[in-house]
C-alpha positions as CSV (number, residue, x, y, z in Angstrom):
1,X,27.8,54.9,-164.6
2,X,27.0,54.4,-160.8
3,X,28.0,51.5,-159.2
4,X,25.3,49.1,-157.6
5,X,26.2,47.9,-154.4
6,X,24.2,45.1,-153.3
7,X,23.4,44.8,-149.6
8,X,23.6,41.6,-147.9
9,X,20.7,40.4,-146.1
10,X,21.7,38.8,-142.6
11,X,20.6,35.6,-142.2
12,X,18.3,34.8,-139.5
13,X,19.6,34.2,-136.0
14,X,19.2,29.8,-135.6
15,X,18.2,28.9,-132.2
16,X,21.1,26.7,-130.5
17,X,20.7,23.6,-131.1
18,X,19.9,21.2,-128.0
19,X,21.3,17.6,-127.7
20,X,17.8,15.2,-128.0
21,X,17.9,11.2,-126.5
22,X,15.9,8.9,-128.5
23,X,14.4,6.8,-125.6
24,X,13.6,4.0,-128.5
25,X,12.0,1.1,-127.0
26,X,12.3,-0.2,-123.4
27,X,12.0,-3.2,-121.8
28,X,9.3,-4.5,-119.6
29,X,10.6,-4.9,-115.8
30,X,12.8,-7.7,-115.3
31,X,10.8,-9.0,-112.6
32,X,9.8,-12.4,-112.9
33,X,7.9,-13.6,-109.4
34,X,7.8,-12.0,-106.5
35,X,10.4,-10.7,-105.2
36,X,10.2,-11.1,-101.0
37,X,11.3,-15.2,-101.1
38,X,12.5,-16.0,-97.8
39,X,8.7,-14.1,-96.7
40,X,6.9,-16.1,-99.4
41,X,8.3,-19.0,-98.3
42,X,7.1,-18.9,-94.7
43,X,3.6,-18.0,-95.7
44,X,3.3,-20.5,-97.7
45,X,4.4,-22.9,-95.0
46,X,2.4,-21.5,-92.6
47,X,-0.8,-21.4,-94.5
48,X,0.2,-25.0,-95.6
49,X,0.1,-26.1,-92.0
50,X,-3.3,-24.9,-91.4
51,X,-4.3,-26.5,-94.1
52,X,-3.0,-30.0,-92.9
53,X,-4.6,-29.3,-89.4
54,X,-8.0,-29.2,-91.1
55,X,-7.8,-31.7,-93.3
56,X,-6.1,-34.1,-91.2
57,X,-8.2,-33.5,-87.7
58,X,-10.1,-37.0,-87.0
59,X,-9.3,-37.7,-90.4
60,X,-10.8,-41.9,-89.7
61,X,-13.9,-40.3,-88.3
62,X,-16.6,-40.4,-89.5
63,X,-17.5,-44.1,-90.8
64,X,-20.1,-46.5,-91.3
65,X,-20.1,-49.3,-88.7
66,X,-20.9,-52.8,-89.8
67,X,-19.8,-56.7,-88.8
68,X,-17.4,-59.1,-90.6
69,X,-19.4,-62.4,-88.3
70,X,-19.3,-60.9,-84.7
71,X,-16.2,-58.8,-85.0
72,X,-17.1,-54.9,-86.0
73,X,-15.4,-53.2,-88.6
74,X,-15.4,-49.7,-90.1
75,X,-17.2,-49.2,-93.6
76,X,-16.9,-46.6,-96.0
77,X,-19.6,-43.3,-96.5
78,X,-21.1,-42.4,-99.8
79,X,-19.3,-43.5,-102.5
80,X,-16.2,-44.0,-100.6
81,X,-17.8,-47.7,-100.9
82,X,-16.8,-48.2,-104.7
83,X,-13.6,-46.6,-104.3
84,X,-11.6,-48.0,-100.9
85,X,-12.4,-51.5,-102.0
86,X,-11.1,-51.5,-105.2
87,X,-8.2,-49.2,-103.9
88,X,-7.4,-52.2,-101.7
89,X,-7.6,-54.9,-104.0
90,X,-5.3,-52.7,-106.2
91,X,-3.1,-53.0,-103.6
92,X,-3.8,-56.7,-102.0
93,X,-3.9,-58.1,-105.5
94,X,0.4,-57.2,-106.0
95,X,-0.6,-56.1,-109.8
96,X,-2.2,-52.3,-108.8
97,X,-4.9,-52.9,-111.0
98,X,-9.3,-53.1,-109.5
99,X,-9.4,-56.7,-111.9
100,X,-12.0,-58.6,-109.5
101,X,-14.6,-59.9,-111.4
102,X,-16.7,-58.6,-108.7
103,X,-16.3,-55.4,-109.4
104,X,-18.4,-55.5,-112.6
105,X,-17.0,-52.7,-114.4
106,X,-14.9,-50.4,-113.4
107,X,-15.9,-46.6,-115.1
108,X,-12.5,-44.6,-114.3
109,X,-9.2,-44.9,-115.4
110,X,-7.0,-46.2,-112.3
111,X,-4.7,-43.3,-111.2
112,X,-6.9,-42.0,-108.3
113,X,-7.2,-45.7,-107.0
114,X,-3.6,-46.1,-107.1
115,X,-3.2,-42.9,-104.9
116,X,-5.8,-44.2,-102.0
117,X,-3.9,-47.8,-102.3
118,X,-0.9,-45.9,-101.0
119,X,-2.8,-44.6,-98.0
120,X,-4.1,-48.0,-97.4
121,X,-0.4,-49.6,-97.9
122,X,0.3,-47.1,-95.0
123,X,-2.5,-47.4,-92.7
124,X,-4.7,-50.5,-93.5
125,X,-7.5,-51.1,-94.9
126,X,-9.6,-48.4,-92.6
127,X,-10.4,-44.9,-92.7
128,X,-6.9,-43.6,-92.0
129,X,-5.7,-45.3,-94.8
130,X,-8.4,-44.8,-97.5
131,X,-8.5,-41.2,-97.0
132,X,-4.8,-40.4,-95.8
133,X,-3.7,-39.4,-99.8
134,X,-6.9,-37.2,-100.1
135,X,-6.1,-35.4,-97.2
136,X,-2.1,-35.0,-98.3
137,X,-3.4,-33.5,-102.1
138,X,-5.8,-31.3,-100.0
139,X,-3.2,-29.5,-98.6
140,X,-0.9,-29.6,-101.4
141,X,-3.8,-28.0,-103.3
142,X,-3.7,-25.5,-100.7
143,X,0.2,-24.9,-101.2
144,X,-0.2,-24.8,-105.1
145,X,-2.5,-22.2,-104.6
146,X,-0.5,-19.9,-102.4
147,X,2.3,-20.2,-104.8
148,X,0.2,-19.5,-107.7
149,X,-1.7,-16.5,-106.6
150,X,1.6,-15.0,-105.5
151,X,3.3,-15.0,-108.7
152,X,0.1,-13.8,-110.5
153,X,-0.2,-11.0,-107.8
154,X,3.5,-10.9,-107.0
155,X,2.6,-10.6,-103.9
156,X,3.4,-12.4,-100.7
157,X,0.2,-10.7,-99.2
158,X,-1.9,-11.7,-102.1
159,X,-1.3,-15.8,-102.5
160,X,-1.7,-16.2,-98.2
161,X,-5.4,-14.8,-99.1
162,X,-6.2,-17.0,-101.5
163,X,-4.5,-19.9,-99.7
164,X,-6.3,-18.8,-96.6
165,X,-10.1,-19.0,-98.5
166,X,-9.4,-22.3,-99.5
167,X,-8.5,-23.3,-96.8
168,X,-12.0,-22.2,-95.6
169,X,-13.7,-23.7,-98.7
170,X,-15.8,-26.4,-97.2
171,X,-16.3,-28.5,-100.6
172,X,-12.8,-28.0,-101.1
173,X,-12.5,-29.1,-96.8
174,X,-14.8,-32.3,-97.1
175,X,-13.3,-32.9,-100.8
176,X,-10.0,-33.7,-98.9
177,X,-11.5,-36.0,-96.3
178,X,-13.4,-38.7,-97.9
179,X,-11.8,-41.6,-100.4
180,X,-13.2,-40.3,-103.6
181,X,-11.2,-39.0,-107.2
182,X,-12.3,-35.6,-107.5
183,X,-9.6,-33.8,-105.0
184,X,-6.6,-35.8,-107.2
185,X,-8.2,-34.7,-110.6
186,X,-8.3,-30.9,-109.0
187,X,-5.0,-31.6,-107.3
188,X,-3.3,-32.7,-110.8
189,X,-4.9,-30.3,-113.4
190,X,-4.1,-27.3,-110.9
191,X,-0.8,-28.3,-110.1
192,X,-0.6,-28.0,-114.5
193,X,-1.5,-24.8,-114.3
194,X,0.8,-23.3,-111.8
195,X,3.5,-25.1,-114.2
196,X,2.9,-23.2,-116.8
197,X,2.0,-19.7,-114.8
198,X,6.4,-20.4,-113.9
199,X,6.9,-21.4,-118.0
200,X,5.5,-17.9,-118.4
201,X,8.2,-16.5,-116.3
202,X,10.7,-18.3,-117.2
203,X,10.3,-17.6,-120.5
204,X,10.0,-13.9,-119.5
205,X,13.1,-14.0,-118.2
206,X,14.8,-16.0,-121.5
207,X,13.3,-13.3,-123.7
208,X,14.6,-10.7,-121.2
209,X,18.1,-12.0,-121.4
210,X,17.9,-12.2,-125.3
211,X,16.7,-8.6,-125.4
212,X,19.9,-7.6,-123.1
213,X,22.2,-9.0,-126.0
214,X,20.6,-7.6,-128.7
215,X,19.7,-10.9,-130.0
216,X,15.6,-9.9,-130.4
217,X,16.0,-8.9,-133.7
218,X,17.8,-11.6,-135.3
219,X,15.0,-13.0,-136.1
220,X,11.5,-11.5,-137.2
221,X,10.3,-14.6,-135.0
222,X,11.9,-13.8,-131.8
223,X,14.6,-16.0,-130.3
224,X,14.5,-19.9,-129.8
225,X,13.9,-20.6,-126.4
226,X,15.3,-23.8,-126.0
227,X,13.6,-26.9,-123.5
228,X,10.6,-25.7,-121.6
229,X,11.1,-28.1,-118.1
230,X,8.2,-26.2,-116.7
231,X,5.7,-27.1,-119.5
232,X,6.8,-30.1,-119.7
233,X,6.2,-30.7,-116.2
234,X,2.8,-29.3,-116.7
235,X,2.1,-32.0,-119.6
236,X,2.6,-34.6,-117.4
237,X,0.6,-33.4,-114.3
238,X,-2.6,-33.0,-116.7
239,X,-2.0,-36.3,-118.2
240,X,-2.1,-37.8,-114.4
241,X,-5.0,-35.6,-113.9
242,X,-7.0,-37.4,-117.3
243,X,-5.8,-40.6,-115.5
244,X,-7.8,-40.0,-112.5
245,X,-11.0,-38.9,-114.8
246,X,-11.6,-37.7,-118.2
247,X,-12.6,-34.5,-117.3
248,X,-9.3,-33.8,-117.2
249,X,-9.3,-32.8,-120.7
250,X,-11.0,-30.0,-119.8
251,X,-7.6,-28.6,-117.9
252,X,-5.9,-29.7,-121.3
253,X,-7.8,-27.1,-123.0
254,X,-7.0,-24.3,-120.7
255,X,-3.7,-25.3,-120.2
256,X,-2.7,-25.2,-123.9
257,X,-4.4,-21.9,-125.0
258,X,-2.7,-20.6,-121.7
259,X,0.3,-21.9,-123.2
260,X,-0.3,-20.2,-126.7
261,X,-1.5,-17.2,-125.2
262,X,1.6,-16.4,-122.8
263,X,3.4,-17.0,-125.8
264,X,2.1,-14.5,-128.2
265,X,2.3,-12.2,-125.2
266,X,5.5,-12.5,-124.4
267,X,7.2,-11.6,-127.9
268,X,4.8,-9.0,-128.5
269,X,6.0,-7.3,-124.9
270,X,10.1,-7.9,-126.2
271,X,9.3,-6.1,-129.6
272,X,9.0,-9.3,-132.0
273,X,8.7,-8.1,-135.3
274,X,6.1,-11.3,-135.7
275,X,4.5,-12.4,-132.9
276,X,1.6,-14.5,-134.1
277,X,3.6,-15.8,-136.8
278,X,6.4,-16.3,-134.6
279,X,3.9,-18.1,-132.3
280,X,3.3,-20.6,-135.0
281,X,7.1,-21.4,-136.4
282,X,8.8,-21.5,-132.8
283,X,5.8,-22.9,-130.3
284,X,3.2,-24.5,-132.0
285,X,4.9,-27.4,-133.0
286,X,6.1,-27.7,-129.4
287,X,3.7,-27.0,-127.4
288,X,1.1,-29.5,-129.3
289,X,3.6,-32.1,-128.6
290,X,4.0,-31.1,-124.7
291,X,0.2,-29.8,-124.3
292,X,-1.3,-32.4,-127.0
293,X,0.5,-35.3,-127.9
294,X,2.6,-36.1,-124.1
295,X,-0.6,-36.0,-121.8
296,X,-2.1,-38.7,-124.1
297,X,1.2,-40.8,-123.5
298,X,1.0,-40.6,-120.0
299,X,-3.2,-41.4,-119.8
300,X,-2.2,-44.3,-121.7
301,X,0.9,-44.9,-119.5
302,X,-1.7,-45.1,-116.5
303,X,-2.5,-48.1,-117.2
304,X,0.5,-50.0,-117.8
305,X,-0.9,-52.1,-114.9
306,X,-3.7,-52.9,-117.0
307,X,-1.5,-54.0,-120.2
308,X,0.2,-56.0,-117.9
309,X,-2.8,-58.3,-116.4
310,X,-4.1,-61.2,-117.5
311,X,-7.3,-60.9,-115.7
312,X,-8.1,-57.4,-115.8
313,X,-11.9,-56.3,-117.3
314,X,-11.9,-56.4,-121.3
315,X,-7.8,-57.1,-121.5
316,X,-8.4,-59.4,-123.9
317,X,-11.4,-58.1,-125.4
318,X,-10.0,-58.6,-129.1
319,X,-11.1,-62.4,-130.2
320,X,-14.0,-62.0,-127.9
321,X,-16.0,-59.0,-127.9
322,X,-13.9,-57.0,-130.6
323,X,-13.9,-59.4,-133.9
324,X,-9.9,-59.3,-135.2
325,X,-9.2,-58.2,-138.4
326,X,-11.1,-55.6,-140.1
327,X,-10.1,-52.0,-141.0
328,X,-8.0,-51.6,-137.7
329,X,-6.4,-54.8,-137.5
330,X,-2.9,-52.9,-137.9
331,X,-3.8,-51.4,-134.3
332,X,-2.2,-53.7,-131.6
333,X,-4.6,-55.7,-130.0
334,X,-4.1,-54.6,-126.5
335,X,-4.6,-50.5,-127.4
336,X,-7.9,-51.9,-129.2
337,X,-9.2,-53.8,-126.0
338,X,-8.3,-50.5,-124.3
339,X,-10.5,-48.5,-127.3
340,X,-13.1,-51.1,-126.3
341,X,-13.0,-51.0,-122.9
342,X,-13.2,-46.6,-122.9
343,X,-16.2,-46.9,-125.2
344,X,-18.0,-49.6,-122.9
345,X,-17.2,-46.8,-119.8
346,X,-18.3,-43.9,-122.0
347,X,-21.4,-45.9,-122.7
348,X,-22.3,-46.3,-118.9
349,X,-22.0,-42.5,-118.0
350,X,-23.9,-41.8,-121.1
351,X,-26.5,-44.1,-120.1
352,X,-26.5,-42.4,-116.6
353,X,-29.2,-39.7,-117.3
354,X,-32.4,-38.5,-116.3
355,X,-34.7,-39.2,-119.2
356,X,-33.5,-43.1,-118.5
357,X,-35.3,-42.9,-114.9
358,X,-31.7,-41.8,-112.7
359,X,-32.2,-39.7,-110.4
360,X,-30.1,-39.1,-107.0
361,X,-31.9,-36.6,-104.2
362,X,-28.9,-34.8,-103.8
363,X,-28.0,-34.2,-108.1
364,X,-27.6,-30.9,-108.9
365,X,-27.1,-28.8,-112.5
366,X,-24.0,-26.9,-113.0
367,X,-26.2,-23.2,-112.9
368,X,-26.5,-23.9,-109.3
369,X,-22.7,-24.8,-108.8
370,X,-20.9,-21.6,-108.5
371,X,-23.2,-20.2,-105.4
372,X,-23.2,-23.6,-104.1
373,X,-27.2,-23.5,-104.2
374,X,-27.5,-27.8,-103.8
375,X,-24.8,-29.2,-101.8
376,X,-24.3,-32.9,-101.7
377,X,-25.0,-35.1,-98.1
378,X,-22.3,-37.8,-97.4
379,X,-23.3,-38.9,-94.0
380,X,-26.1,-38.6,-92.0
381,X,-27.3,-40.2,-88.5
382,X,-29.4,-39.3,-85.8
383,X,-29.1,-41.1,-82.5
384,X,-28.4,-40.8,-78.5
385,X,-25.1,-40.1,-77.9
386,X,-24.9,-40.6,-74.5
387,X,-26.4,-37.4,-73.7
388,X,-23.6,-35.7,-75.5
389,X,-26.4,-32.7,-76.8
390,X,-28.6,-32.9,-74.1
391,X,-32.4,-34.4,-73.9
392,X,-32.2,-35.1,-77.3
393,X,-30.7,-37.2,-80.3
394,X,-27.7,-35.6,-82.1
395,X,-26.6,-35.6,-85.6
396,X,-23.8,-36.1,-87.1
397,X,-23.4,-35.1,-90.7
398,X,-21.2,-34.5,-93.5
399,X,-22.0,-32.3,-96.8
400,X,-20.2,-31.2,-99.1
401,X,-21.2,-27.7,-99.3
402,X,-19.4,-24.5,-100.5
403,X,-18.4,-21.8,-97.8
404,X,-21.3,-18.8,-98.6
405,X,-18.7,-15.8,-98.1
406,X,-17.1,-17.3,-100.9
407,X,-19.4,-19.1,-103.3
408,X,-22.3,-16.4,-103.1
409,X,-20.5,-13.6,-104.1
410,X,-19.2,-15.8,-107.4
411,X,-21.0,-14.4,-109.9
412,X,-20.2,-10.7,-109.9
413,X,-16.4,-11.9,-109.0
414,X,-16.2,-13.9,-112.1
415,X,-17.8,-11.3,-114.3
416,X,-15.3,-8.7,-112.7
417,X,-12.4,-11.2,-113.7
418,X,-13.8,-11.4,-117.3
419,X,-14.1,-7.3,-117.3
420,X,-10.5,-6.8,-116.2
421,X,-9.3,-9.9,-118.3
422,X,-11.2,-9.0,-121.7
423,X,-10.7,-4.7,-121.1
424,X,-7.6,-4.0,-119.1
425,X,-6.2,-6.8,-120.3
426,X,-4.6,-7.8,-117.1
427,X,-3.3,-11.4,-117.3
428,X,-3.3,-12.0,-113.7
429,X,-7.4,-12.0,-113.8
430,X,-7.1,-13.8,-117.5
431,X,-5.8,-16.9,-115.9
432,X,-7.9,-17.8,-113.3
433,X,-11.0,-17.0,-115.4
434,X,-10.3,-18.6,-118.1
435,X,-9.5,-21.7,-116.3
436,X,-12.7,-21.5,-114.2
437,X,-14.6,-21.1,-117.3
438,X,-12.9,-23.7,-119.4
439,X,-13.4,-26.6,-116.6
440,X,-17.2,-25.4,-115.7
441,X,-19.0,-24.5,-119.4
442,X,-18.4,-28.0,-120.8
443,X,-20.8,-29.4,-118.4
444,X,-23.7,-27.6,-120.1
445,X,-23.3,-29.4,-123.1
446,X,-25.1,-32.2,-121.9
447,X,-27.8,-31.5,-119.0
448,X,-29.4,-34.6,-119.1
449,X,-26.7,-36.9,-117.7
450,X,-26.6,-37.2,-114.1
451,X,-23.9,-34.2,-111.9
452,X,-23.3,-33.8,-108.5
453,X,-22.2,-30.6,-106.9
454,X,-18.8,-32.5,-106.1
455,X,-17.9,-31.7,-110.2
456,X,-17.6,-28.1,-109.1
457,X,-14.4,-28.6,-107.1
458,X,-12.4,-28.2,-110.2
459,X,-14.1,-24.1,-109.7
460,X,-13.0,-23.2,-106.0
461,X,-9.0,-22.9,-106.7
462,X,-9.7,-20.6,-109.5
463,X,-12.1,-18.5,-107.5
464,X,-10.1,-18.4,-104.0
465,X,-7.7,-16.7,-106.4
466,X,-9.6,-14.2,-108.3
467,X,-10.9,-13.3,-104.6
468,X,-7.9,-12.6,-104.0
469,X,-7.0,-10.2,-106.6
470,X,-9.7,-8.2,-106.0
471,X,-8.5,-7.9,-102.6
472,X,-5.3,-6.7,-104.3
473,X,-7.2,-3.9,-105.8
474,X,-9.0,-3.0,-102.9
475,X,-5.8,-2.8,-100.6
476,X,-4.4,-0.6,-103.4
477,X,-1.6,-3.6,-104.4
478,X,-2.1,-2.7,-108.4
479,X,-0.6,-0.1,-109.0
480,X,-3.1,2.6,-108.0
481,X,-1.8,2.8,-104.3
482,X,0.0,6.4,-105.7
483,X,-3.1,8.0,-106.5
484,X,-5.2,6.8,-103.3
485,X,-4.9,8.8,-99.8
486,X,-4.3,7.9,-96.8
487,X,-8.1,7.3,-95.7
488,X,-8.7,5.3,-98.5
489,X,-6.2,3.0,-98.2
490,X,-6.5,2.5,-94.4
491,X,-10.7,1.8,-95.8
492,X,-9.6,-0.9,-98.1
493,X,-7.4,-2.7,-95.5
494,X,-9.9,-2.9,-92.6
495,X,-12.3,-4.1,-96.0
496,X,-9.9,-6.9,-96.5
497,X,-9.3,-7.5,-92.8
498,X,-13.3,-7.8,-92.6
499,X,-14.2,-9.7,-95.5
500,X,-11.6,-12.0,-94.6
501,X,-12.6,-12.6,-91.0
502,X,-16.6,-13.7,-92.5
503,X,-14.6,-15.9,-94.7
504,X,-13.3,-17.7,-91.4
505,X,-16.0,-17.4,-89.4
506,X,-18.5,-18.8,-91.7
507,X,-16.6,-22.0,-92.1
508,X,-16.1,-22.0,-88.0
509,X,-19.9,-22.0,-88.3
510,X,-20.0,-24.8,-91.2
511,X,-17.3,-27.2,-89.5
512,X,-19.9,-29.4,-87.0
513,X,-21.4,-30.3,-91.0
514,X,-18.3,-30.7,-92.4
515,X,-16.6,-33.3,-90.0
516,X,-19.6,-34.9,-88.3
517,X,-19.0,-33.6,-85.0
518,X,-21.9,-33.8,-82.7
519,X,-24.4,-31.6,-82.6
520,X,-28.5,-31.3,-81.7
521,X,-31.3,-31.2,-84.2
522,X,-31.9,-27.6,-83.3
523,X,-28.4,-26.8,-84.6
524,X,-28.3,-28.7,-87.6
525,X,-31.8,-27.2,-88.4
526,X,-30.0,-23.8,-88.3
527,X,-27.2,-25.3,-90.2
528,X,-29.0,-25.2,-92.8
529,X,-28.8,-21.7,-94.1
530,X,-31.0,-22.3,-97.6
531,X,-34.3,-24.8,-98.5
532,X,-32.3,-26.3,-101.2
533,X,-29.8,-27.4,-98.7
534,X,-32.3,-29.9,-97.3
């Protein structure tokens, strides 16, 4: 028999193997703020200090003259008159509450009045003094700003141009000059939400750290992130900012789903197994009782004055106009005169409407408040001023009206902001936006009570921003700078550079109707850039 050999069959040649890195998940940048501090700092100063030359320049002028007798005395403008007086007799009383009789009722909580009495503990009672604490949370506002829009841009560059157009907002310029509540309730609720743009950070940074150390995962949750100072902080400033007026709330809102939002963000970005869910075991709880529960604390702290008088209006409105007893008589009697006293207010401004016969020639509707279409008048004369503006009489006015550069061009900017917030998904537009939104839309629920185009100051810090970005994007500051040349980038700067210098120029051209300042007929005619503005 033959033998069978078998033949092997070589096996196939392998390719070498080659060493592969899993690059697994990475972490977001650990940067938390700008990064150019000592740079930011002196903008911000800088900026600041414009601000306060503005807003402080013949701060006492102008005023209404009148007589106590023979001796003359300066009087209030526009509804200055409600709000000095009872400033001062918060002050002049010793028990910083408006409780004269006189006074009839008073239809905001006290917080703003407590802020001009401290001017008018300062100055007297005079124009210096009731308008010296608008004019300081003027230019705060303009600080907060700064500060804000450079940690949502993290740039330097960035926050100085928004700082810079509100500086040149003139409802935002007059806002700051006269003795009335809306600058305090912007200067509050705003100073909330640049609180809780720093708790985002901070919180970046926490979850940062607990990524470094591998401490992510130990929980589908995410890690506990201990106190939050910052939105805590924020809780208070938006109950101070309800104190002042109850459209505070509406900064409440945005300040809590801000809160909620940044939250879910944040342990998506780190890899949390569970955001949402996470969200609603670690932060909920939390942040109703900062966001929800402690600005109602402190509105009600506001009035500790008023707990505290024996003569202030409806104190003691259990046993007289609130029967005791009944369903609520567990409730302390002092929180129900307060309950009483809110409803009675709530009452007036719902009675306040134009089917009732109200009407104000200078009301306006919240459609025409973000272009600024009917500005409001404060102060208006027209005499000889010793020949100051020639032949003829001069005026001297003050209205509250919106710089055009900025207002006008509103619409597309806040439909660009919901674009990039809602598409992109860039945060840095979603804040702004939604803040703008959430403290303007409310108003439409009601069009039949009376508004003035002073409500829309709670708008201009939020648009001054998103202006901003948008300058970011056209200077090439987002990111896209790689893909632009040389040409294009030197277009979007002198863009900036130009848009910028109408922003400043048009309130150059708005300032004689923004401080009074002398100025003929013929002038103010041109002042006046649109019918509506007559």
């Amino acid at each position: 028999m033959g033998r069978v050999t078998a033949l092997a069959t070589p096996a196939p040649e392998r390719p070498p193997v080659r060493a592969t890195v899993s690059p697994g998940p990475t972490l977001p940048p650990a940067v938390f703020g700008a990064t150019d501090r000592a740079f930011g700092w002196v903008v911000t100063l800088v900026v600041t200090g414009i601000a306060a030359a503005t807003r402080f320049f013949t701060l006492g002028y102008p005023s209404n003259d009148g007589f106590i007798g023979s001796r003359p005395v300066q009087t209030p403008v526009f509804d200055e008159k409600h709000y000095a007086p009872q400033a001062w007799q918060v002050l002049d009383s010793g028990r910083w509450i408006e409780d004269n009789p006189g006074f009839g009722l008073i239809v905001h909580p006290p917080v703003a009045k407590q802020m001009i009495a401290v001017g008018e503990w300062l100055f007297g009672y005079g124009p210096m003094g009731w308008r010296f604490m608008s004019a300081v949370c003027g230019t705060l506002l303009v600080f907060l700003v700064v500060r804000a829009a450079r940690r949502l841009a993290r740039s330097t560059l960035i926050g100085g141009l928004a700082g810079l157009f509100l500086v040149c907002d003139g409802l935002t310029m007059v806002s700051s000059r006269v003795a009335l509540l809306d600058i305090f309730l912007v200067f509050f609720g705003f100073a909330a939400f640049s609180l809780i743009l720093v708790d985002r950070d901070q919180m970046r940074e926490r979850f940062h750290r607990a990524a470094e150390q591998g401490r992510i995962e130990d929980s589908p949750y995410g890690p506990r992130l201990g106190f939050r100072w910052w939105r805590f902080s924020a809780a208070l400033m938006v109950g101070l900012a309800c104190g002042v007026k109850w459209s505070g709330a509406y900064f409440l809102i945005g300040i809590l789903v801000l809160s909620l939002a940044f939250d879910v963000a944040n342990r998506r970005q780190y890899g949390v197994l569970r955001p949402w869910k996470g969200v609603l075991v670690r932060d909920l709880v939390p942040s109703g009782m900062s966001l929800a529960v402690l600005p109602v604390l402190v509105y009600l702290g506001t009035f500790w004055s008023w707990f505290a008088s024996e003569t202030a209006v409806f104190r003691y409105a259990v046993g007289n106009q609130v029967p005791e007893g009944g369903m609520f008589g567990w409730v302390p009697a002092a929180l129900r005169s307060l309950i009483y006293y809110e409803q009675t207010i709530l009452g007036f401004h719902d009675s306040l409407t134009n089917s009732a016969g109200n009407h104000h020639p200078w009301e306006s509707k919240p459609w025409t408040w973000p272009m600024g279409l009917r500005p409001m008048l404060y102060h208006y004369t027209n005499d000889q001023a010793q020949g100051m503006c020639g032949d003829g009489p001069c005026v001297r006015a003050v209205m509250a009206v919106g710089t055009p550069a900025l207002t006008w061009i509103a619409i597309p900017v806040v439909l660009w902001a919901l674009w990039k917030a809602v598409v992109k998904r860039d945060w840095a537009y979603a804040a702004p936006v939604l803040m703008y939104l959430v403290t303007f839309l409310p108003w439409f629920l009601n069009l039949d009570r009376q508004m003035y185009y002073f409500y829309a100051l709670t708008l201009m810090p939020f648009l001054c921003i998103m202006i901003a970005l948008i300058c970011r994007e056209v200077l090439g500051l987002d990111g896209r700078a790689r893909y632009f040349g040389f040409e294009r980038l030197q277009l979007g700067r002198w863009l900036v550079v130009i848009y910028a210098t109408i922003v400043v120029l048009n309130f150059a051209w708005l300032w004689p109707i923004l401080t009074a300042t002398p100025i003929p007929v013929w002038w103010w005619r041109l002042e006046l850039w649109l019918p509506s503005w007559q």
